[in-house]
Every structure is written in C-alpha cells, then in structure tokens.
ZAFI-530985 format. One line per 3 residues: for each residue x, y, z of N, C-alpha, C. Coordinates in steps of 0.05 Angstrom, whole numbers, plus 5000, padded with zeros to 4 digits. Each point is the difference from the previous one (the first is absolute). Last residue first. Example, Ala and Ser with C-alpha at 12.3 -4.5 7.8 and 13.67 -1.06 7.14 Angstrom:
<nodes>
5257,4955,5142,5016,5024,5001,4985,5022,5014  5006,4885,4999,4982,5024,5000,5018,5024,5000
</nodes>
This chain:
<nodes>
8801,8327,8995,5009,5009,4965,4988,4993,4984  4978,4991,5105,5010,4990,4977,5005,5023,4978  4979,5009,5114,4994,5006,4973,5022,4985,4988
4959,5001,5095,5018,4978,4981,4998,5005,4976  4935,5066,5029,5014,4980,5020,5019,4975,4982  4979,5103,4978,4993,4979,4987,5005,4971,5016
4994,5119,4988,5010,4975,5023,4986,4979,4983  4997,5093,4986,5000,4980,4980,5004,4968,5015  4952,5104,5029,5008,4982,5004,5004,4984,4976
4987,5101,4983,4979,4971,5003,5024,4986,5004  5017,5092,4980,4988,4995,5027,4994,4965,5001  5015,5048,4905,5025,4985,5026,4992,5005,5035
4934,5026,4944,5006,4968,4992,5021,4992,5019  4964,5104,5018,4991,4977,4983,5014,4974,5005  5045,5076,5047,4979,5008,4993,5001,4971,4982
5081,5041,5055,4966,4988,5020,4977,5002,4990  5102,5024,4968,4974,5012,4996,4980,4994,5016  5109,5008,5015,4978,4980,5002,4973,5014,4990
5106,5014,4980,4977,5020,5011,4977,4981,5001  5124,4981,4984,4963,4989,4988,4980,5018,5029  5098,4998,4988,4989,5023,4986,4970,4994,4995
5087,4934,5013,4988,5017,5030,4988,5023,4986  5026,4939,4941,5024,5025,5005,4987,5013,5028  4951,4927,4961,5030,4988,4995,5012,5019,5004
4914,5027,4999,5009,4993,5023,5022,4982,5002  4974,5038,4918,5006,5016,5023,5010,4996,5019  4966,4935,4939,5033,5015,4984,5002,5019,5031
4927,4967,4997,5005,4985,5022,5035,5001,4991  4924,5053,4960,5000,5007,5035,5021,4985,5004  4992,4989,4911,5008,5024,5005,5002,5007,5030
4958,4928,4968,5019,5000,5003,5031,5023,5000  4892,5005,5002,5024,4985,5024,5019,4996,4994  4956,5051,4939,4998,5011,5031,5022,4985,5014
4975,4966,4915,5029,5020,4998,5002,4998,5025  4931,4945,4991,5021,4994,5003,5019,5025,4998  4915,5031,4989,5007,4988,5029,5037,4995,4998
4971,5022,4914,5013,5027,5014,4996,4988,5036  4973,4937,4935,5028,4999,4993,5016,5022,5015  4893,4985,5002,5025,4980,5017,5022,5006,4998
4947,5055,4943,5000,5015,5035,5012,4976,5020  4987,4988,4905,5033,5011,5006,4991,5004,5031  4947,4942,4960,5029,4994,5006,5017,5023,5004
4898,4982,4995,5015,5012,5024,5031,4999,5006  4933,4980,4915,5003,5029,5008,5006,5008,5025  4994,4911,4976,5022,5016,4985,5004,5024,5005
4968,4918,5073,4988,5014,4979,5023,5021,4984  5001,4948,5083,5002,4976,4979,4989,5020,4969  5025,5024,5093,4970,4997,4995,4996,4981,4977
5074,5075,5040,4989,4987,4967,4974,4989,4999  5029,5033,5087,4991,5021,4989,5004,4994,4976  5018,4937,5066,4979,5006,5002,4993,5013,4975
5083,4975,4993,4980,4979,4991,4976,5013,5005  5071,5053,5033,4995,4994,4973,4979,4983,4985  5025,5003,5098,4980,5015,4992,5004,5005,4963
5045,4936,5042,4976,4999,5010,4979,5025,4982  5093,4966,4990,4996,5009,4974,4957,5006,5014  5091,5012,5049,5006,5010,4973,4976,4997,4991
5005,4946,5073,5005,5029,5011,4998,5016,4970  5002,4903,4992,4977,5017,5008,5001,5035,5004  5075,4966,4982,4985,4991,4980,4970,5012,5010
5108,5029,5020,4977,4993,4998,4984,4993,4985  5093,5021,5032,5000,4976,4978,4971,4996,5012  5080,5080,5026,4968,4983,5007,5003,4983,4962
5091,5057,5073,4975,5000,4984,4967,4990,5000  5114,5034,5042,4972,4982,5002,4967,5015,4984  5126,4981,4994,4975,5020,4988,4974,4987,5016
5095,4983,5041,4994,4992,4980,4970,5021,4992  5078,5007,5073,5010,5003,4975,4976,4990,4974  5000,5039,5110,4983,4988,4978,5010,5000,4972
5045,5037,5073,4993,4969,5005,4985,4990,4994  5018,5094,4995,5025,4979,4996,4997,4975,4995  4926,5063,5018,5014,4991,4973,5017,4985,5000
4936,5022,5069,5021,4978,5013,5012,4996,4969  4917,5055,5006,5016,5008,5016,5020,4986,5017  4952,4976,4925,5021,5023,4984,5000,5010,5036
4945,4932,4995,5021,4987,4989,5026,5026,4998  4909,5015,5031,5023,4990,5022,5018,4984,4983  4931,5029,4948,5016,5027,5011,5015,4992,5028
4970,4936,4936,5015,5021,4988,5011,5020,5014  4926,4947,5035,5031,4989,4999,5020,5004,4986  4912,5040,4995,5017,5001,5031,5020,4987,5001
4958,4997,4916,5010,5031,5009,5019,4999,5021  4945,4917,4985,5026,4999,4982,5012,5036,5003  4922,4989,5039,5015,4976,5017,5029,5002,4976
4924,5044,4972,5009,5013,5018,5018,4984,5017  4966,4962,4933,5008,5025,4979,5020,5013,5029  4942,4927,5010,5020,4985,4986,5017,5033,4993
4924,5011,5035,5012,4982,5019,5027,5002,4985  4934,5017,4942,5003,5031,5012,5027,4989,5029  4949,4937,4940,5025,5005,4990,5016,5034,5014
4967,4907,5062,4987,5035,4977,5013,5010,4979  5032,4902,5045,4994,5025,5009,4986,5018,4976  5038,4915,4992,4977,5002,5009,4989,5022,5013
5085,4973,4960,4993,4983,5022,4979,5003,5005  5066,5047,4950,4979,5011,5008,4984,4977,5016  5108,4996,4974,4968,5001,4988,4984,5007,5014
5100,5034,4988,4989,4992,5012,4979,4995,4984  5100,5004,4967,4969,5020,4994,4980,4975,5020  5108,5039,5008,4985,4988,5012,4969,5007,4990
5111,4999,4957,4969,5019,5011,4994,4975,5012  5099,4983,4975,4998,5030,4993,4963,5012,5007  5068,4934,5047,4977,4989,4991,4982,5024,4983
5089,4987,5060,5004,4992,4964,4973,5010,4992  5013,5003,5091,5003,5025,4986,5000,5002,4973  4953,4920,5073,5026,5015,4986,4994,5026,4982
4935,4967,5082,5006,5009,4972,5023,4999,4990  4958,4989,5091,5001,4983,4992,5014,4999,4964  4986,5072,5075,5016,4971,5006,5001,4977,4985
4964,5082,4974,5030,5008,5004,5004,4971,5022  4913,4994,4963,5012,5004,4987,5039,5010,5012  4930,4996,5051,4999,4980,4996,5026,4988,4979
4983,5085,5028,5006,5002,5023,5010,4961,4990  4927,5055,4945,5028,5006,5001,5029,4979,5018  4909,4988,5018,5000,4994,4969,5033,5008,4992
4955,5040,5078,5014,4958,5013,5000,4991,4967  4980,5093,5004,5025,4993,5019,5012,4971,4995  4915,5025,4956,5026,5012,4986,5028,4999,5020
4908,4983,5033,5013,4981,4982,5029,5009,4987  4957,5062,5066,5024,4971,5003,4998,4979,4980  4963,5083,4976,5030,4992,5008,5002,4986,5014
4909,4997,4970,5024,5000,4978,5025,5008,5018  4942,4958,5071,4998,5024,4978,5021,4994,4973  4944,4928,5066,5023,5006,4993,4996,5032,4983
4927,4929,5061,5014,5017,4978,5017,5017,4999  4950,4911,5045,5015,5023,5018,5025,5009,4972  4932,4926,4995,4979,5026,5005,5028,5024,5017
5005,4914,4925,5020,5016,5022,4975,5024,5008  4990,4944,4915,4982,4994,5031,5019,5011,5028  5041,4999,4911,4969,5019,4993,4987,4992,5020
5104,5004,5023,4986,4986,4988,4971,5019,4994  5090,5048,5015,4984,4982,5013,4978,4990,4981  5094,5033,4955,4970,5002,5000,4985,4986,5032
5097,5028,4932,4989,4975,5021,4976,5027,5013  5020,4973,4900,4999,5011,5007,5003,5000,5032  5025,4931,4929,4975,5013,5009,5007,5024,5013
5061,4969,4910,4987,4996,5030,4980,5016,5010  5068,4984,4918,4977,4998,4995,4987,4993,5038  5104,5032,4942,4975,4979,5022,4983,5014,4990
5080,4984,4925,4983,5022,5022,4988,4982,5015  5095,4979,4940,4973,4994,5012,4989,5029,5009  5091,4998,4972,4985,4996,4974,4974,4984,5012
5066,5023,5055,5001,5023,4992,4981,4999,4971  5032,4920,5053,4970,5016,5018,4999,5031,4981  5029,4893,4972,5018,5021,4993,4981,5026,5018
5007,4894,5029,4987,5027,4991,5002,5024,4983  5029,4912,5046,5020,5016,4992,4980,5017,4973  4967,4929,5068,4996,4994,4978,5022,5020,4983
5002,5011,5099,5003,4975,4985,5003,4994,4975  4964,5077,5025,5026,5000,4992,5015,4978,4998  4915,5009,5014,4999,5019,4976,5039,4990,4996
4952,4981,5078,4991,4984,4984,5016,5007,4968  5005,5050,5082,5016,4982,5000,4990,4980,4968  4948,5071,5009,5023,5000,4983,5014,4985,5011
4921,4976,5031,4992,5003,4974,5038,5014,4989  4991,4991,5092,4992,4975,4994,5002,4998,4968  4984,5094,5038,5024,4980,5012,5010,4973,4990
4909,5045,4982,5019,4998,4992,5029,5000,4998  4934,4966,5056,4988,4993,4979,5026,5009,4985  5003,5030,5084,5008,4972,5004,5001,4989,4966
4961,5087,5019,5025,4994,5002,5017,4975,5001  4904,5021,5005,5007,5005,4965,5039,4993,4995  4952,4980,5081,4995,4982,4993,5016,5000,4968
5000,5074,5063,5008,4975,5020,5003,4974,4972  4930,5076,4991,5039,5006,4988,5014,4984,5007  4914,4987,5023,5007,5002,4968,5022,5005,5000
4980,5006,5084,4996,4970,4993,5001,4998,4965  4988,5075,5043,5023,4996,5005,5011,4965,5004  4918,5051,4973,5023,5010,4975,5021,4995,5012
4914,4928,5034,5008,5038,4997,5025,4996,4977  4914,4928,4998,5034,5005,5004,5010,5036,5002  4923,4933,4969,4994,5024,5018,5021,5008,5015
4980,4958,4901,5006,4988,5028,4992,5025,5011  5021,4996,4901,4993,4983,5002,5008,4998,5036  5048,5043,4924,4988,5018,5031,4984,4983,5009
5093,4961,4949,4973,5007,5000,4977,5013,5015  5103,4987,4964,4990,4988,5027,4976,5012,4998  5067,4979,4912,4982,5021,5014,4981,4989,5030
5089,4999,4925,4995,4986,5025,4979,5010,5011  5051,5010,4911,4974,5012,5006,4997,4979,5022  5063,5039,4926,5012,4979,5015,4963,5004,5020
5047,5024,4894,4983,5017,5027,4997,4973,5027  5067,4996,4909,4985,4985,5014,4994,5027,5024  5034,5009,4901,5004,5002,5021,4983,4984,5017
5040,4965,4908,4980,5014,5013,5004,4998,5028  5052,4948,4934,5003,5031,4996,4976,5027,5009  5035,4898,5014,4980,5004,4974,4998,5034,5000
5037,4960,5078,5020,4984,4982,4983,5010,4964  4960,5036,5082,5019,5010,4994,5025,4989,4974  4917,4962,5032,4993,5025,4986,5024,5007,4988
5016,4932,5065,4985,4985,4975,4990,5026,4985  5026,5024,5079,5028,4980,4988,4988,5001,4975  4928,5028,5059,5024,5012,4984,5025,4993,4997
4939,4935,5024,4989,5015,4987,5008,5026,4991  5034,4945,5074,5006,4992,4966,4981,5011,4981  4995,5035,5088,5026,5008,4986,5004,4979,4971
4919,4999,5048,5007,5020,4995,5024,5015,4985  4982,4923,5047,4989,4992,4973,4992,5024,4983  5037,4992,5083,5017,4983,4989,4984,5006,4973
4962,5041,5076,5024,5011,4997,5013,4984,4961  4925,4960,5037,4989,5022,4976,5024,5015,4996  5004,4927,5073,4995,4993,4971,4997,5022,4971
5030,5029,5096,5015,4984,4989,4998,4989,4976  4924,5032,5049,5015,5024,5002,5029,4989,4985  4943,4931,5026,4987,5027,4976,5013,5021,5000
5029,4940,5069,4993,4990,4963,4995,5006,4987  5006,5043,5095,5017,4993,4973,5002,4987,4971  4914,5040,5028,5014,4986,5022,5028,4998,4991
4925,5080,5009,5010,4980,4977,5027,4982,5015  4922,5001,5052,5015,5014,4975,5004,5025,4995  4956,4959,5080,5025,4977,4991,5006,5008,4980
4934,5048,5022,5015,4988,5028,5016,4986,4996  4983,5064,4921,4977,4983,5013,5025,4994,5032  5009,5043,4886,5003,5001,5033,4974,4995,5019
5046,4981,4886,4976,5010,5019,5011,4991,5035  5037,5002,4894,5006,5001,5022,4981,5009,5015  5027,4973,4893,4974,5016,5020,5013,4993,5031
5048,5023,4892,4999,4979,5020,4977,5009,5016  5024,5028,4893,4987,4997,5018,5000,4987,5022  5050,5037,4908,4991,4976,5014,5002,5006,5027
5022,5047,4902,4993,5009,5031,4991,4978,5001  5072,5052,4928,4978,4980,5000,4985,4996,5029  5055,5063,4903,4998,4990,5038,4982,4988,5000
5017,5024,4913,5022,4999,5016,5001,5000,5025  4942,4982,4904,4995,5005,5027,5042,4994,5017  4965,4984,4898,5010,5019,5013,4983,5013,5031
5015,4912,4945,4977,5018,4996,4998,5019,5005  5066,4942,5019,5007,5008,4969,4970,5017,4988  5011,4979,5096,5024,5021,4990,5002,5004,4972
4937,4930,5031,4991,5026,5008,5025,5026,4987  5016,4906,4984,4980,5007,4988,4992,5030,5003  5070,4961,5065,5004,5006,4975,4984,5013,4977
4968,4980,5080,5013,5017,5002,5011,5013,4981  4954,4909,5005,4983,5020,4994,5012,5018,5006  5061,4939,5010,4989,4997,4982,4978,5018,4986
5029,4982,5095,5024,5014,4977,4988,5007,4976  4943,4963,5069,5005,5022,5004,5024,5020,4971  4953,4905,5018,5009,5009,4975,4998,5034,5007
4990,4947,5081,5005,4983,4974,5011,5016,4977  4958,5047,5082,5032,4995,4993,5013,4981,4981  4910,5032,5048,5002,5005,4971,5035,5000,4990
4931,5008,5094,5011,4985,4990,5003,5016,4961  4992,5024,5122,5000,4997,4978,5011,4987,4976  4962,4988,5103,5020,5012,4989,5004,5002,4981
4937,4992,5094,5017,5002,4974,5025,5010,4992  4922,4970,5102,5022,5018,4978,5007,4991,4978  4943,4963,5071,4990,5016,4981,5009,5021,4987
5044,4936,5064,4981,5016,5003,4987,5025,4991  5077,4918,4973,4999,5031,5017,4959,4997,4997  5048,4927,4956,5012,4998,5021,4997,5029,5024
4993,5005,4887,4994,4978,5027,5022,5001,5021  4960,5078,4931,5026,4991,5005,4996,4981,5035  4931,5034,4905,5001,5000,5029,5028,4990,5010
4986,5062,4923,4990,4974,4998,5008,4987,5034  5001,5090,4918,5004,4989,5026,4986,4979,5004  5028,5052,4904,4996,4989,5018,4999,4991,5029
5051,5012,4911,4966,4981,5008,4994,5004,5009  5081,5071,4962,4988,4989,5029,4973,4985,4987  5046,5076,4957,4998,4976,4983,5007,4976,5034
4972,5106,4946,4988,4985,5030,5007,4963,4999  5047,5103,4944,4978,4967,4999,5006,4991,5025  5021,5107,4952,5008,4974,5010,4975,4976,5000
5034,5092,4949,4987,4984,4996,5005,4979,5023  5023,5106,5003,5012,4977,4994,4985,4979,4999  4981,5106,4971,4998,4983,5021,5007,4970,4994
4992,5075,4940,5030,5014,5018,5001,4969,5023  4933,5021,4923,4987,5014,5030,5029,5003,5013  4997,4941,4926,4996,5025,4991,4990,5025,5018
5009,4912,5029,5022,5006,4994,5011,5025,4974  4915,4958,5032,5016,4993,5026,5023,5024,4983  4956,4966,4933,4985,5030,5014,5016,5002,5029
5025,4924,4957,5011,5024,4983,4983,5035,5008  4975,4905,5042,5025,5000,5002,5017,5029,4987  4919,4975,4976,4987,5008,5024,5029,5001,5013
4977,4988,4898,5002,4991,5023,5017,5021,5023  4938,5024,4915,5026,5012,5005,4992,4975,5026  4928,5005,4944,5021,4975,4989,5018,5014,5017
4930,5053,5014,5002,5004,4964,5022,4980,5000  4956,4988,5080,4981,5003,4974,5008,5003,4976  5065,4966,5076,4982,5023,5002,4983,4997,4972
5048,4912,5047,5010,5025,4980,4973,5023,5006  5058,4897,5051,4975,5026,4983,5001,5020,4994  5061,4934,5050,4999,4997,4971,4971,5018,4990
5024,5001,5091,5031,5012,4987,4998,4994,4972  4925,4979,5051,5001,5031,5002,5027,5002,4985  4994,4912,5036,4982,5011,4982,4999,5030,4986
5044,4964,5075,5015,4986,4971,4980,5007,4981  5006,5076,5079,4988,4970,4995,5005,4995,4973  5055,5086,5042,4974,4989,4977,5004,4967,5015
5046,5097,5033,4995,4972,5015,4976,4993,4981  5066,5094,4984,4983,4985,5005,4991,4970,5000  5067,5096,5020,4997,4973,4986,4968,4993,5012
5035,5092,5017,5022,4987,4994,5001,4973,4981  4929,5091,5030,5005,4973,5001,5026,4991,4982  4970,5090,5005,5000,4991,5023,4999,4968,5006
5013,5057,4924,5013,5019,5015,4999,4981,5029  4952,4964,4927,5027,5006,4998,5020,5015,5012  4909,5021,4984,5003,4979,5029,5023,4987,4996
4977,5070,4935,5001,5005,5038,5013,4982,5013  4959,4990,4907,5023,4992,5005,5015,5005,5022  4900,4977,4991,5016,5014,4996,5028,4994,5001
4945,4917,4996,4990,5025,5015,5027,5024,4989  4980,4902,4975,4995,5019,4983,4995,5025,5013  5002,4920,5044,5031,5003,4979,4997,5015,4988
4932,4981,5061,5019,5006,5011,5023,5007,4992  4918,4974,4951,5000,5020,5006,5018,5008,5018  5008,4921,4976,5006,5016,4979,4990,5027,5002
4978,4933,5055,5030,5002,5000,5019,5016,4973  4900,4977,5010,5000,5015,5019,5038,5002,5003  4967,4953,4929,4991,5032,5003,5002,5014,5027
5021,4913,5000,5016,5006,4980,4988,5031,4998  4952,4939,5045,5021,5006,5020,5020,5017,4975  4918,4974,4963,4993,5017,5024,5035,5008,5015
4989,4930,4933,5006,5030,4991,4993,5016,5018  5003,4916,5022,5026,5003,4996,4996,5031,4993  4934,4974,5074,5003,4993,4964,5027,5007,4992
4936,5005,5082,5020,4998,4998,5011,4985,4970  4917,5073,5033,5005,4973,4994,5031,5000,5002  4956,5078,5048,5006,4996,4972,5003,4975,4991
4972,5068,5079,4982,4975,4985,5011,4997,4975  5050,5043,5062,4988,5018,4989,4972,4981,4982  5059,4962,5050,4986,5021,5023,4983,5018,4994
5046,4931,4950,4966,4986,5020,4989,5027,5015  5095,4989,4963,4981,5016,4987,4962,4993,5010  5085,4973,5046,4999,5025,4993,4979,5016,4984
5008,4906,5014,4990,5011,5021,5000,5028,5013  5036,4952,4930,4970,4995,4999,4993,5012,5017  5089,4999,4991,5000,5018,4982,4958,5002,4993
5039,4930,5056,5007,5026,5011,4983,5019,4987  5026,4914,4966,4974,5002,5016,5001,5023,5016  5056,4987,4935,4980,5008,4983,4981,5001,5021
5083,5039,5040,5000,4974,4984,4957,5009,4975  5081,5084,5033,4972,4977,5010,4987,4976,4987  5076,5080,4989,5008,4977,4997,4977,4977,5015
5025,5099,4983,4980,4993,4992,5001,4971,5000  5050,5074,5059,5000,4975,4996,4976,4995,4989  5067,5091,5004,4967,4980,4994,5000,4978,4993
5082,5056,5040,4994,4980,4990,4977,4996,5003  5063,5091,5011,4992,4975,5016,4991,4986,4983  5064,5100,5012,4982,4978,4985,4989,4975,5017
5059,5078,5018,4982,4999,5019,4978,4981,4981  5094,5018,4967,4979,5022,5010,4976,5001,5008  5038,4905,4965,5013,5028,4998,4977,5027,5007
4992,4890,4996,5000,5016,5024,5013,5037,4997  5016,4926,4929,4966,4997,5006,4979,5027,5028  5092,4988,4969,4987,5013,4978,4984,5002,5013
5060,4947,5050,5002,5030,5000,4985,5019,4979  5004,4900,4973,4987,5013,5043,4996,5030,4996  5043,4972,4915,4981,4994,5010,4981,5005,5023
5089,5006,4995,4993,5017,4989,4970,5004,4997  5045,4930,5025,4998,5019,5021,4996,5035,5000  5009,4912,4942,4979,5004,5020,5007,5014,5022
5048,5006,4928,4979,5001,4988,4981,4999,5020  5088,4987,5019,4997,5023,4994,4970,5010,4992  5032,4918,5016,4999,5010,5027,4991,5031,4999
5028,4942,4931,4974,4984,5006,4990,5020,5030  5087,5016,4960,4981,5015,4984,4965,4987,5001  5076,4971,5050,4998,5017,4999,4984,5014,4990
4983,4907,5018,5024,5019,4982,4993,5028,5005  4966,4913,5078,4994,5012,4971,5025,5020,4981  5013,4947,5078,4992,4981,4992,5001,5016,4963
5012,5042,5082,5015,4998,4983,5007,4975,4982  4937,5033,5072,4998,5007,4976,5020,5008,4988  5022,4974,5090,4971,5015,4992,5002,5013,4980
5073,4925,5019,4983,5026,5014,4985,5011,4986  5049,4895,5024,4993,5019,4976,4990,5028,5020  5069,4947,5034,4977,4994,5005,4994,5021,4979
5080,4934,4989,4992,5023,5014,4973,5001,4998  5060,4919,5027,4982,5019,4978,4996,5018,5010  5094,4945,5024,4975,5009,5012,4983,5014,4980
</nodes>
C-alpha cells in the first residue's frame, strides 16, 4: 500500500528551515508588507493624480523615494512586494533598489501573478494566470534576491457568486503556485481576495470569505504545502461599498477573527491583510479592531495579524511628493506615519487621527494591479 506523502516533506529540512524563517521575519513584532508591486498600468494611474506622466523614470523616482526613507521604517515593515520592473532599478547614485530594501532590514519580495483573466463557463468570474514558466522566473527571482512572492486570485460576490468553480479553480491554482515558490526557495503569500465590489452585508462577507478560504487550504494541502513557510494575504470581511446597512470596526473584527479560527490552520505563522479599497485611516482602524478581538480569544489565535498595504501605505505619500524634490522628505515622514500607525494597529494600539489624506476613499471597482 503507498504511503501518502505529508505536508512538506517533499522539501529538506533545511528547505523548511529557511522558509519559515522567512514568514516569520517578515511578520515579526507587529511588522507588515508595502506592497509596491503596481503594474506599469497602475503605477499610471498613481501618478496621474499628481499629474505626472507615466514614464519609466517617473515610476522609479517615485519608488525610490519609498526605498530611501529613514531607517525607522525598518522597525515597521517586514518585506516588500516589487513589480518585475522595480526589482531591476536602481536609485540615482547606481545602488539597486533590491540592496536599499535590504539595507532598511526589509525583505525584498516579487509580484509574480499575470494576471486575471476571465474563467469560462461562470458569470463574469476569474481566474488567474501565469503558471507556465512559474518555476523558472522563481528561480531567476531567488537568484535576484527576492524571497517571497504574491499571486493574486479575485472572487466577487453577487447572487450566484462566487460559484464553485471559482471558488475551486483559484483554490487549485493557488496551491500550485505555492508548491511551485516553495520548490525554488520562496515563500508564497497566498492571496484569495473576495472583493467589496456589491451591496452585500458583513454577514454575507464572512459566509463567503469562509467558504473561500476553507476551499483555498484544502487546496493547499492537497498540493502538500509546506503551511509554516506561506503567509495569507486576505480580504478583510467587510460589507460591500453599496451595503447601505454599516458595520462598526468591531464587528468587523469579530466576523474577521471568528472567520479565521474556523477556517485557519495553526501552521500558518501571519495573516497580512490588503486594504481592498478602504481609507487608509479605514484600513488602520479595522486592522486595530481585529487585533483587539483577536487577543481577547489569545489562545486561539496562534498566527500574527498584520497588513500588506499598498494603496493604504502609499495614498497619502504620493499626494504630499507631488512629483517634486523639495517634497521628498515630508512624503518619506507621511509614509513613516503610516506605517508606523499600521505597525500599531498590528498590536491593537492604533489611535485614529480623523485628519487629511487618509480620510479619502480608495475604492476602486473591480480593481486591477
């Protein structure tokens, strides 16, 4: 009779050692993850705000004023999420952008997902693509020194979604996507994200987020996962942005938590949520509250909950550069702020200000990358 392999013992010991060491870096003491990882058509639409052209060197100065911020922020970010691009550019005086990452204390990662692309046979659902030469560019990446990596699923809720197929197709393609990291020596952030997109209450998000990732670690383990050397990457559970019947920060933080102890293995050393479209002030106080109902059920929260924001992190930074020199440090002291607020609210300790930028809605309907 065969035996049945088990969970990540595929990899060596010392393959197991590294990424899990890894994980657990990224997330240590209330750290989290700036996702600078916005494609080029994104990265246009970031700077448009400030009327800046979308030019290779436009996006490069502005990601370089994110790599060059005090050494502080090393206190509060764990790793960071670069576009294939961004991972080969360099700062003005030649130092690549990989070695400032990493002269900051912060882990280099890569956004290495195509993509979403419509998944037939459903109703205007997806699923992601870029699994051909998944191995291959991993390798490349690890010898470039990035050690984690993030791929993107979308899940949207509707009257009929997400249907099984979609909920099953992205599970699956999820897990060979960390197989395929893991066999190359990068952690895989695992990112199922059900989208605010609808008018869906918060008990129809959680209903849904649970099924989602339920589905996603059966998935995980099939593929024999190694889970102590992945992070998630999930939504938040949220009523929708057309839900006229609003939710407080603690009950998100109930049915977010609550989601989590049914659905989570214990292997799974953090949880860095994305910001999905919320404020970055939203995003700050919703990650607190679920901090602070996470620590009143400790026992049964074995994993770190964190953040892996992008917008949320970099909105009001962009506002206050402007595209101009003489505003880089007063951007570089924004970014400290937040990510200093949202280091906080990874320990239940975040104080809401209710003042400027992070007020502004980010919502983005069916947002892309």
């Amino acid at each position: 009779m065969a035996t049945l392999t088990s969970t990540g013992t595929w990899l060596s010991d010392e393959q197991k050692q590294a990424l899990r060491q890894t994980a657990e870096a990224i997330v240590a003491d209330g750290k989290g993850i700036l996702a600078a990882d916005e494609s080029v058509g994104t990265m246009g639409k970031r700077l448009s705000q400030v009327n800046l052209e979308n030019t290779d060197d436009n996006r490069r100065k502005f990601r370089q004023l994110l790599f060059t911020s005090d050494k502080e922020i090393g206190k509060y970010l764990g790793g960071c999420i670069l576009f294939h691009e961004t991972l080969y550019q360099k700062a003005d005086d030649g130092t690549p952008f990989v070695k400032l990452l990493n002269d900051l204390g912060i882990i280099p990662g890569i956004k290495v997902d195509k993509g979403v692309v419509p998944l037939a046979g459903t109703q205007g659902e997806s699923t992601t693509q870029g699994m051909d030469d998944l191995g291959k560019r991993c390798a490349q990446y690890y010898a470039d020194g990035c050690r984690f990596a993030k791929w993107r699923c979308v899940l949207k809720i509707g009257e009929h979604q997400p249907s099984p197929l979609a909920i099953l197709e992205n599970a699956n393609v999820l897990a060979r996507y960390a197989s395929t990291c893991q066999q190359n020596g990068i952690v895989p952030i695992v990112e199922p994200e059900v989208l605010m997109d609808g008018a869906h209450n918060l008990a129809r998000c959680q209903a849904v987020t649970e099924k989602v990732l339920a589905a996603t670690y059966k998935a995980l383990s099939d593929h024999n996962v190694y889970l102590e050397g992945t992070l998630l990457k999930p939504n938040m559970c949220l009523p929708g942005q057309g839900c006229e019947e609003k939710s407080t920060a603690e009950q998100i933080g109930e049915a977010t938590v609550t989601t989590f102890r049914r659905t989570l293995p214990a292997a799974v050393p953090g949880v860095t949520f994305l910001s999905g479209g919320q404020s970055e002030e939203e995003a700050s106080i919703n990650l607190n509250a679920i901090n602070v109902y996470a620590n009143k059920c400790a026992e049964k929260r074995p994993w770190k909950l964190s953040f892996s924001y992008g917008r949320a992190l970099q909105y009001s930074t962009i506002m206050a550069w402007q595209g101009k020199d003489e505003n880089i440090k007063a951007a570089q002291d924004v970014l400290l702020n937040r990510a200093k607020a949202n280091w906080a609210a990874s320990q239940a300790k975040f104080a809401a200000s209710g003042a400027g930028a992070a007020q502004d809605s980010l919502f983005v309907a069916n947002h892309q990358y």
